[in-house]
C-alpha positions as CSV (number, residue, x, y, z in Angstrom):
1,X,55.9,4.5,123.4
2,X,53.3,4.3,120.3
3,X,50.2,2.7,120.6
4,X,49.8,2.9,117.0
5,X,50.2,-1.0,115.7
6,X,51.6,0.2,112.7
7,X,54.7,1.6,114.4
8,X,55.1,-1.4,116.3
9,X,57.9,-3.0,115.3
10,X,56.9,-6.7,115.7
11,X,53.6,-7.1,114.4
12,X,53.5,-3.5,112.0
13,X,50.5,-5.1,110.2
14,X,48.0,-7.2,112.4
15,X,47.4,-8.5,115.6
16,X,46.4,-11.5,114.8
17,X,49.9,-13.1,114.8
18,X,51.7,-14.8,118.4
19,X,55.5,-13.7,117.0
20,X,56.8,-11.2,115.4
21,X,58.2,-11.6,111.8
22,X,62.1,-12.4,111.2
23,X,64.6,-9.6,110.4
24,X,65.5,-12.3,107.6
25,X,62.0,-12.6,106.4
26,X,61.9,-9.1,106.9
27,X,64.7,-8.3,104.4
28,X,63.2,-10.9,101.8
29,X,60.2,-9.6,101.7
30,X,60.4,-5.8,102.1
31,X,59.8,-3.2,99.4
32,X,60.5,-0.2,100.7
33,X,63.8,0.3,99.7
34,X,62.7,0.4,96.0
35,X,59.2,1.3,95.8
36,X,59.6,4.3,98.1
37,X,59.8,6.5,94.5
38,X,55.8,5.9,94.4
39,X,55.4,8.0,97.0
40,X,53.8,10.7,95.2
41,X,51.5,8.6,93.6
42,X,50.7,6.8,96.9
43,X,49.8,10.5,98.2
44,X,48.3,11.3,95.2
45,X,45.2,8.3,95.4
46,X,44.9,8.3,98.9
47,X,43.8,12.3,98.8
48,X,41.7,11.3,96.2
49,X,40.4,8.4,98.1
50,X,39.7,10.1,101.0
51,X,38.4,13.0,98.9
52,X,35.9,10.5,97.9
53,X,34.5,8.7,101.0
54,X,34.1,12.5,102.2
55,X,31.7,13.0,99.5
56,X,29.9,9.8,100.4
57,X,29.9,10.5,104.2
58,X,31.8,8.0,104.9
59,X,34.5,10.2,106.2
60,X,33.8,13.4,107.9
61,X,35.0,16.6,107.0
62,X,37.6,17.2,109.8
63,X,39.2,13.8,109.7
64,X,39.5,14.6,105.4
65,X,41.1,18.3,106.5
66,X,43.1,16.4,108.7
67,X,44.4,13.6,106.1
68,X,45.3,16.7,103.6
69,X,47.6,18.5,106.5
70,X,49.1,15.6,107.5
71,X,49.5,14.4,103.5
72,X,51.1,18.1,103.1
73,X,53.6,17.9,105.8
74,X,54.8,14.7,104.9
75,X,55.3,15.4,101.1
76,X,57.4,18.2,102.7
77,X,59.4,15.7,104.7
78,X,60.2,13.4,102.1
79,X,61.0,16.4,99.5
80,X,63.5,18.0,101.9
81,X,64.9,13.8,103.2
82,X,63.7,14.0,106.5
83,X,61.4,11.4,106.2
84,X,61.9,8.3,108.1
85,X,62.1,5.1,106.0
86,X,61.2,2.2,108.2
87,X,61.5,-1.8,106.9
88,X,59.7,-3.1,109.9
89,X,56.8,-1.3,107.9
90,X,57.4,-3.1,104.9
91,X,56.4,-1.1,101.6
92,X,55.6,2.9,101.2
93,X,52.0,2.3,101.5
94,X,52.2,1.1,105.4
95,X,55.0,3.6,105.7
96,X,53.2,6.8,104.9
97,X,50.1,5.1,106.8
98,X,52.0,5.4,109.8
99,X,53.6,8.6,109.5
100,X,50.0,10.2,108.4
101,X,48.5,8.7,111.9
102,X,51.5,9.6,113.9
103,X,50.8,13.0,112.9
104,X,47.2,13.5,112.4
105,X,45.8,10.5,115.2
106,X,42.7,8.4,114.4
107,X,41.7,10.4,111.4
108,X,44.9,9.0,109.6
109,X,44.1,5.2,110.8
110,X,40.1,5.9,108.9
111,X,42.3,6.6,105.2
112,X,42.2,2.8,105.1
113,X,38.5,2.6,104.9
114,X,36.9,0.8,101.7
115,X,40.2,-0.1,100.9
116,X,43.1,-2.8,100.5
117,X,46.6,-2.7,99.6
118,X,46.0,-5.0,97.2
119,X,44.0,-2.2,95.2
120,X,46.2,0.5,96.2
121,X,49.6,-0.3,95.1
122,X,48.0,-1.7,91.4
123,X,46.3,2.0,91.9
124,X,50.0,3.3,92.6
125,X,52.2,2.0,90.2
126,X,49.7,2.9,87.2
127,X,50.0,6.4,88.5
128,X,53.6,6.8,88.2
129,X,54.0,4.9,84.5
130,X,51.3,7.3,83.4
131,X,53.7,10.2,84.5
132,X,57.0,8.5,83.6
133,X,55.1,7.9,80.0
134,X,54.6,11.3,79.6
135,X,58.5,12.1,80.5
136,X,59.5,9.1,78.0
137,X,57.2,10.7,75.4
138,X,58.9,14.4,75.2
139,X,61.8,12.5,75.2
140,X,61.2,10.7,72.4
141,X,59.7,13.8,70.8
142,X,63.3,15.3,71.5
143,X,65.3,12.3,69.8
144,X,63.1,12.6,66.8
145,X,64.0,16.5,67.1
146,X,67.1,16.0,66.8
147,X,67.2,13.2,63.7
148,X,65.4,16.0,61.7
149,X,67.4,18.4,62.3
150,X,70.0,16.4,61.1
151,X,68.2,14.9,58.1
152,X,67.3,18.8,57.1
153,X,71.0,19.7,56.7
154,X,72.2,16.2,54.9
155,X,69.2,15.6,52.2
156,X,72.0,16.0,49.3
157,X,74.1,13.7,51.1
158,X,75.1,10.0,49.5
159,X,76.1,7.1,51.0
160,X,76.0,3.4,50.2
161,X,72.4,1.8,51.2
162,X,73.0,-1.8,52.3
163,X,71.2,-5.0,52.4
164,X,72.7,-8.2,53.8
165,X,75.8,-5.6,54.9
166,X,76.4,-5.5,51.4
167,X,75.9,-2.3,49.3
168,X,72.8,-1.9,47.5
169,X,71.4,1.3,45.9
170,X,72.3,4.2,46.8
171,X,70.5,6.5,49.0
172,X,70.1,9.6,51.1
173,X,71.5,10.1,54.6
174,X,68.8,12.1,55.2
175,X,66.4,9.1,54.4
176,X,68.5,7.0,56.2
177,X,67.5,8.8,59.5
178,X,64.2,9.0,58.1
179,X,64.1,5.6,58.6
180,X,64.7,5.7,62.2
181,X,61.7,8.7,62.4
182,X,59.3,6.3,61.4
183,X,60.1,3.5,64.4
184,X,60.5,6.1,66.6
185,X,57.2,7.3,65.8
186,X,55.4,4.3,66.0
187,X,57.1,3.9,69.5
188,X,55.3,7.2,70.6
189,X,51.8,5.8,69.3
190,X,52.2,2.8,71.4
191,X,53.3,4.5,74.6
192,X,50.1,6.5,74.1
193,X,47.8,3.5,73.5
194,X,49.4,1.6,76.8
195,X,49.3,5.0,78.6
196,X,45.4,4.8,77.3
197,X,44.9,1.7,78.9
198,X,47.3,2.4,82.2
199,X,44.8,5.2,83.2
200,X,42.2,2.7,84.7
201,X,41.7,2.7,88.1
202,X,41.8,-0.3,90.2
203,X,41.1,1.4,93.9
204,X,37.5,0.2,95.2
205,X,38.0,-3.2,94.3
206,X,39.7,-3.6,97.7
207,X,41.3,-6.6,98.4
208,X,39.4,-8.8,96.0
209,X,35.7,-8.6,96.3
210,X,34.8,-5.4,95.9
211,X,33.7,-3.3,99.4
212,X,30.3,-3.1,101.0
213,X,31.0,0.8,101.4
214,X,28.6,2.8,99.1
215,X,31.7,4.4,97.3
216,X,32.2,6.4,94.2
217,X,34.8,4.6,91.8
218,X,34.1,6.6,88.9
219,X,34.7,9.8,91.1
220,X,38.3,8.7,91.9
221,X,39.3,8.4,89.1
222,X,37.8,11.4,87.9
223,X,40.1,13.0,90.5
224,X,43.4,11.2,89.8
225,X,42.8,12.0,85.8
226,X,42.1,8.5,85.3
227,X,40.1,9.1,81.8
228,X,39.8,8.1,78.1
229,X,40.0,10.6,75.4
230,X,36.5,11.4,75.4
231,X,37.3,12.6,79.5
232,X,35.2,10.2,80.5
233,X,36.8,8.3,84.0
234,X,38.0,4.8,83.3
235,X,37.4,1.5,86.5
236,X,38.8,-1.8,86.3
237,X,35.5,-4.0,85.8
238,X,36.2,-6.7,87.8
239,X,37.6,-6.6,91.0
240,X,39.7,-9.8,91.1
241,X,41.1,-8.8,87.7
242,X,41.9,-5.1,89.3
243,X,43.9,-6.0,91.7
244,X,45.7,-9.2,90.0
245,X,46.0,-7.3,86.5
246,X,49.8,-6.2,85.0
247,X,49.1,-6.2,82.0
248,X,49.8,-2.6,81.5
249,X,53.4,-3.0,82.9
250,X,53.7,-5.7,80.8
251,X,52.9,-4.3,77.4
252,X,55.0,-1.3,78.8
253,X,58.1,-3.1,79.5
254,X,57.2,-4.6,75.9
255,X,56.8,-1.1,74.0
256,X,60.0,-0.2,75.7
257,X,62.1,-3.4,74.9
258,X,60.7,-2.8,71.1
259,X,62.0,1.0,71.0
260,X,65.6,-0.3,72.8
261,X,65.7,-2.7,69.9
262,X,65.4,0.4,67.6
263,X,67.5,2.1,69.6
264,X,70.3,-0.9,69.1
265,X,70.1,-1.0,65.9
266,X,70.7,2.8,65.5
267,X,73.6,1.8,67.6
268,X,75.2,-1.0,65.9
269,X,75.2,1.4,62.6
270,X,76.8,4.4,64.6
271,X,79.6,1.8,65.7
272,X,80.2,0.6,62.2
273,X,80.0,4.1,60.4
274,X,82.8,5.6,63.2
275,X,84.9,2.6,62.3
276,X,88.0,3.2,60.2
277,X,87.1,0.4,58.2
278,X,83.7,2.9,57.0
279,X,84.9,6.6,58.4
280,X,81.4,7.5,57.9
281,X,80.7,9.8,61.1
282,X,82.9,11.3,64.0
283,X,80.9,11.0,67.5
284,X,82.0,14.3,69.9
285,X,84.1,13.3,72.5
286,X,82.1,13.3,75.5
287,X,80.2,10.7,74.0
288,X,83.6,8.3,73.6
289,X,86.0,7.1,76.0
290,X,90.1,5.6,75.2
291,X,91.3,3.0,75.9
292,X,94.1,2.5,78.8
293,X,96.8,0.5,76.8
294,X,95.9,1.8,72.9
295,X,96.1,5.8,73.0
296,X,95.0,6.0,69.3
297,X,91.6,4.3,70.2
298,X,88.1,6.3,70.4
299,X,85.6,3.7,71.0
300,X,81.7,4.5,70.8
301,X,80.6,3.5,74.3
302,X,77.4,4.8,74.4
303,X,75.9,3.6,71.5
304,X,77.4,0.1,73.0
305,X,76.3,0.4,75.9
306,X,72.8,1.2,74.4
307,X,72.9,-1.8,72.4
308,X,74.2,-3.9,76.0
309,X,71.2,-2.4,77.5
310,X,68.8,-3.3,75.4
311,X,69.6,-7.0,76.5
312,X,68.6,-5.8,80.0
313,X,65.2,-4.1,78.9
314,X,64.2,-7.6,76.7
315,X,65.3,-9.2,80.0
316,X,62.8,-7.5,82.4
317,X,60.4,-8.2,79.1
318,X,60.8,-12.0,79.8
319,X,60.7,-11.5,83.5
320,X,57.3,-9.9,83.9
321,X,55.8,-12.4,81.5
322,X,57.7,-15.1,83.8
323,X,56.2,-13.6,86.9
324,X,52.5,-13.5,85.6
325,X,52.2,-16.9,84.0
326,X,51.2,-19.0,86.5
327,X,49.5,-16.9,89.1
328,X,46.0,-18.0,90.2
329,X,43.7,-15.0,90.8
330,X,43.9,-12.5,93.2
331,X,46.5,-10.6,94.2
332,X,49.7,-12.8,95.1
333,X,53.0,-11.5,97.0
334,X,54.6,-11.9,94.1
335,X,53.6,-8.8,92.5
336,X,55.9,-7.4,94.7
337,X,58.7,-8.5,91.8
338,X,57.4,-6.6,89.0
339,X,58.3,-3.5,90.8
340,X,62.0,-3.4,90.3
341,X,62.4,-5.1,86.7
342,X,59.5,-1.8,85.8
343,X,61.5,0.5,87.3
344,X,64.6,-0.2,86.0
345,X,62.6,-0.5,82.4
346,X,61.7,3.1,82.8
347,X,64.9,4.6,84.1
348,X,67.1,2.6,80.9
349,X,64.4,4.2,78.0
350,X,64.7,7.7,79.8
351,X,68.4,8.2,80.6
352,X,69.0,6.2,77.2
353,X,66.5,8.6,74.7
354,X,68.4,11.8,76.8
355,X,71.3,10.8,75.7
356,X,71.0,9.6,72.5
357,X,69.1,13.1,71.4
358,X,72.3,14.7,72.6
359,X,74.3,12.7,70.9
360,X,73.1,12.7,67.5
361,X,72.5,16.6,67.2
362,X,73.8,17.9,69.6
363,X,72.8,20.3,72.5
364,X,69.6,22.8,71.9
365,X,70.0,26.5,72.2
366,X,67.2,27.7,73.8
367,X,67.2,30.9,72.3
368,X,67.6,30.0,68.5
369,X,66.2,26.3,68.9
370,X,69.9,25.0,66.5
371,X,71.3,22.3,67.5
372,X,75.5,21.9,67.9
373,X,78.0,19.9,68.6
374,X,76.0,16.4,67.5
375,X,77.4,14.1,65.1
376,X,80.0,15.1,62.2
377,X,79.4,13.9,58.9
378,X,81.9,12.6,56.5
379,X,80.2,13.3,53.6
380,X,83.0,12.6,50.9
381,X,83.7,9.2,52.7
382,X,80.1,8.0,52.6
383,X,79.9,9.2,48.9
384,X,83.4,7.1,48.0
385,X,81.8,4.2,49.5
386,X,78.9,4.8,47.8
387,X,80.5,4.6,43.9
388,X,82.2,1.1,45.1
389,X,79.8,-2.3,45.2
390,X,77.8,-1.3,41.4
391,X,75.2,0.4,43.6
392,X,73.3,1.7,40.5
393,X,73.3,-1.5,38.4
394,X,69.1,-2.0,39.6
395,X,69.1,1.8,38.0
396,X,70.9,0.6,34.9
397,X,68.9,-2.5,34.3
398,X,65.3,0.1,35.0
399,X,67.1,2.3,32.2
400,X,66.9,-1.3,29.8
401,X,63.2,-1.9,31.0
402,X,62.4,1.7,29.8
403,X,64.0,0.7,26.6
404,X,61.9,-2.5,26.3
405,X,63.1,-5.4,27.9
406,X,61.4,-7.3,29.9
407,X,63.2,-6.9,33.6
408,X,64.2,-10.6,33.7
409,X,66.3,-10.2,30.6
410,X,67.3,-6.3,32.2
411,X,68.6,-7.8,35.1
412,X,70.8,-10.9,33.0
413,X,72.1,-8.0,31.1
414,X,73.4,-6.2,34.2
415,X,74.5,-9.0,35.8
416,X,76.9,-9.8,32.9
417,X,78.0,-6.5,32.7
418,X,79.1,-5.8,36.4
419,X,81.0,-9.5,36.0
420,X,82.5,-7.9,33.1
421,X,83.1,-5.0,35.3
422,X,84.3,-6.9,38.2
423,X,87.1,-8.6,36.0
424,X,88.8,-5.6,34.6
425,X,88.6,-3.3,38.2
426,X,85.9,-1.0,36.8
427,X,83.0,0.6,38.2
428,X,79.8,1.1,35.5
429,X,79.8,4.5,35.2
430,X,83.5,4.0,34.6
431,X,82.9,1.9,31.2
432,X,82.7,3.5,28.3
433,X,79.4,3.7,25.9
434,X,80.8,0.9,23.8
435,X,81.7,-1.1,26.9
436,X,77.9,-0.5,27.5
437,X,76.5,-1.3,24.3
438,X,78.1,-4.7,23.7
439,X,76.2,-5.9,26.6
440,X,73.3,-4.0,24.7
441,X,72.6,-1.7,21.7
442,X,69.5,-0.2,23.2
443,X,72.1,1.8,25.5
444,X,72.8,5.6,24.4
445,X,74.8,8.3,26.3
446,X,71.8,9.0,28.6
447,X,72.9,6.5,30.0
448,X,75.2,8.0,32.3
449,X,73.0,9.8,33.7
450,X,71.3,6.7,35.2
451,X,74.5,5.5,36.7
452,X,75.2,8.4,38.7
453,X,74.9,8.4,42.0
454,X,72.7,12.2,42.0
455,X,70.4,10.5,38.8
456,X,69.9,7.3,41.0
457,X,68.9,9.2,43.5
458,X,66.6,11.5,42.3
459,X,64.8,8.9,39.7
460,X,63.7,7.5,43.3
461,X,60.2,9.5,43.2
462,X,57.9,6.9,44.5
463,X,56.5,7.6,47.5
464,X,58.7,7.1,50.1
465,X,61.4,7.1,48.0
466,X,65.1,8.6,48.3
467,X,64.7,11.0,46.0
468,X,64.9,14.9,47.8
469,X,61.7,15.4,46.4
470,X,60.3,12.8,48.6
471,X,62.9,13.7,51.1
472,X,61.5,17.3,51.8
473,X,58.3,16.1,51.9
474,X,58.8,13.5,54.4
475,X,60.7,15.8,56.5
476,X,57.7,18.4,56.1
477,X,55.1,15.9,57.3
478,X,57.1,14.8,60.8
479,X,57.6,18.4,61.3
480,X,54.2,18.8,61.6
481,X,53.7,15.8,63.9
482,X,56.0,16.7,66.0
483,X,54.1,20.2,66.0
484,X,51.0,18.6,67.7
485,X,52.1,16.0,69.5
C-alpha cells in the first residue's frame, strides 16, 4: 500500500484531520470532473515553477530532471486516456501531484515548494483563457471572413433598411453585413485587451501572503509567456488580490455575452429574412431541421438556438458577478464555481462563431480560399421589398432642400405627398411629374432620379455611407485588418 498521503483515500490532503471526509461531501465539493481540461496548463506552470526554484537553488537539479520525466509521462497518459482520475483527490492540481510522486518519489512531493493552490489554480485557469482566446480570436477572424466574402459579391444588392421594423431608406446588403463587421471587430479588440490583462501571473503569491522562499516571479512568468506588448513579464502585485482576483473571467464571460448578443441579433434577422412573410435568404439545409407533423416547414434552428444561447452566456455573466460580490479577501472555496459557468462561456462562443462562419459563407476551399454553399440570396425579393414602405421619401425631401427649402418645410412636403401616395395605392417614383409638382413647383424630371432605389443609394457618399463607393472602401479597409491581425 502507498505511503504517499496524497493517495490516501481518507485524508488525500493533510493529516491534521481525526476522520476522513464524506463521500457526500466528497461529491459536493470535488472538481475534478470538470476542471480536469486544465490539465495542460496545470503541467504547463508547475514546469515552469519548478524550472524556477531550480534556478534559485531551491530545487536541485535531479529532483527538476525528475519533475520533467515524470510531467512527460503523464501528459502521455492523459493524451492516450490512461490516466487515472481520482475524486478522493479532489481537483486536477492534487491529482497530477499524486501521479507525478507516485512516479518520480520525493522529488515530485518538493514541486509544492513556495507554493499554494490557492495561487496555482488562479495561475491555471488564466493559462487556459489565454489559449482558448487565441482559438476564439481566429475564429472570429473566420466569421468576419466569411461576411466579406459575402458583402464582396452583394455590394449592388438592395434591400429595404429598417428602423422600428419598419422600412426606412434603402440600403446595401453588402453594408448591411458591414454592419455586423464592425461589432465583430470591436469584439476581437476586447478579447485582446482582456487577454492583455489575463497574462498576469499570480503563482508566488502562495496561499495569501506571499512565501519566505527567495523566488523569481518575474522569471515565471517570463517562462509561461506571461508578458505585455512591450515583452516585458507581467505579476499580480498584491498577493491577497492574486489569489482572490477574477476579474479577468469576469470581463471575459462579459466580452463574450456582448459578442453572443451580436451574434443574436444577426440571428433574429436571418430568421425573419428566411420567413415567407420576407423571402429574403435561403439557409443550406444542414443548417435547418423539419418539423415532424408540418413536412413543408424548414425552420432556422441554428440561428435560434444561437439567439437561446446567448441567454445562457448573459446567464454565466450574472453568475460570476453573483459569485464575486460578497467575498472577503483571500481565496474562498467558492472559486471553485466559476469554473464551470467559464467553461461553458468558452465552449458556446467557439462551437457558436464555427458554425455561424459556416453558415453564412459557406465551407473554405483550401486551395482557392472561395467560399460555397453559405447563404443564398434573394436578391429580387429584397429589391421588391425595398420599392414598398416610400423608402426614398428622406431622398426626395434632400432633393427639395437642394432646391431651397429649408428641411422642416422639405420634410412637410414629403409627408403630404406620400399621404397623397398612400391614398391612391401609389409608390413615389410611381407619380407622375405633375403629381410631384403640385406638392411643389421646384420639382423637375431629375427628380426621378432621386427616387430610385440605385440614385438613393449612391447619393449616400458620406462616410460610412451606403453608397458602393463607400462600400468598396469599407470592404478594402477590413481586408486589410484582417490581413494583420
Amino acid at each position: 500500500m502507498s505511503t504517499n498521503p496524497l493517495d490516501q483515500k481518507s485524508q488525500a490532503w493533510s493529516g491534521l484531520f481525526n476522520e476522513p471526509m464524506s463521500e457526500l461531501v466528497q461529491r459536493y465539493t470535488a472538481s475534478v470532473f470538470f476542471d480536469q481540461r486544465l490539465w495542460r496548463a496545470d503541467i504547463q506552470g508547475s514546469l515552469a515553477h519548478a524550472q524556477m526554484l531550480s534556478e534559485c537553488g531551491i530545487l536541485s537539479a535531479e529532483d527538476f530532471k525528475a519533475i520533467q520525466s515524470g510531467m512527460a509521462q503523464i501528459t502521455s497518459e492523459i493524451e492516450s486516456g490512461q490516466f487515472e482520475w481520482k475524486l478522493a483527490l479532489e481537483d486536477v492540481h492534487l491529482n497530477i501531484e499524486a501521479r507525478l510522486t507516485q512516479i518520480i518519489g520525493d522529488a515530485g512531493k518538493r514541486l509544492h515548494t513556495a507554493r499554494s493552490r490557492n495561487d496555482q489554480v488562479a495561475t491555471d485557469v488564466r493559462l487556459w483563457l489565454s489559449a482558448e482566446i487565441d482559438l476564439i480570436l481566429v475564429l472570429l477572424k473566420d466569421l468576419q471572413s466569411s461576411l466579406l466574402s459575402l458583402a464582396k459579391d452583394h455590394i449592388d444588392v438592395i434591400l429595404p433598411g429598417f428602423t422600428h421594423l419598419q422600412v426606412a431608406q434603402p440600403v446595401s446588403f453588402a453594408h448591411h453585413l458591414l454592419a455586423y463587421m464592425e461589432m465583430f471587430a470591436r469584439d476581437a479588440q476586447r478579447m485582446r485587451e482582456i487577454q492583455s490583462r489575463t497574462n498576469t501571473l499570480p503563482l508566488g503569491a502562495a496561499a495569501l501572503a506571499g512565501t519566505s522562499y527567495p523566488i523569481n516571479r518575474l522569471r515565471v512568468a517570463e517562462l509561461l509567456g506571461m508578458v505585455n506588448a512591450k515583452g516585458e513579464p507581467q505579476v499580480c502585485q498584491n498577493s491577497l488580490d492574486a489569489v482572490s482576483d477574477r476579474d479577468f473571467a469576469i470581463e471575459f464571460t462579459s466580452a463574450s455575452s456582448l459578442l453572443m448578443v451580436h451574434i443574436s441579433r444577426m440571428s433574429e434577422e436571418l430568421i425573419l429574412w428566411m420567413s415567407q412573410n420576407f423571402a429574403f435568404i435561403q439557409i443550406a439545409d444542414r443548417f435547418t431541421t423539419g418539423s415532424s407533423i408540418m413536412p413543408q416547414k424548414k425552420n432556422p434552428d441554428v440561428p435560434e438556438l444561437a439567439r437561446g444561447k446567448t441567454g445562457r452566456v448573459v446567464g454565466h455573466l450574472m453568475g460570476l458577478l453573483m459569485l464575486m460580490k460578497a467575498q472577503p479577501l483571500a481565496y474562498n472555496k467558492d472559486n471553485q464555481e466559476d469554473k464551470e459557468p467559464l467553461f461553458d462561456t468558452v465552449d458556446t462562443v467557439k462551437d457558436t462563431l464555427r458554425i455561424f462562419a459556416q453558415m453564412i459563407a459557406g465551407e473554405k476551399d483550401p486551395q482557392t480560399g472561395q467560399f460555397s454553399g453559405g447563404l443564398r440570396i434573394h436578391k429580387e425579393a429584397m429589391q421588391n421589398a425595398a420599392l414598398k414602405g416610400y423608402a426614398t421619401a428622406t431622398d426626395l425631401a434632400d432633393y427639395l432642400v437642394k432646391k431651397g427649402l429649408p428641411f422642416r418645410d422639405a420634410h412637410e412636403t414629403v409627408a403630404l405627398a406620400v399621404k397623397q401616395s398612400i391614398k391612391d395605392g401609389k409608390e413615389l417614383s410611381e407619380l407622375t411629374l405633375e403629381e410631384l409638382q403640385s406638392f411643389h413647383k421646384s420639382i423637375n424630371a431629375d427628380v426621378f432620379e432621386v427616387l430610385s432605389l440605385e440614385g438613393s443609394l449612391n447619393s449616400r457618399t458620406s462616410l460610412g455611407g451606403t453608397a458602393p463607393l463607400q462600400i468598396q472602401s469599407q470592404i478594402e479597409r477590413h481586408t486589410q485588418r484582417l490581413q494583420k491581425e
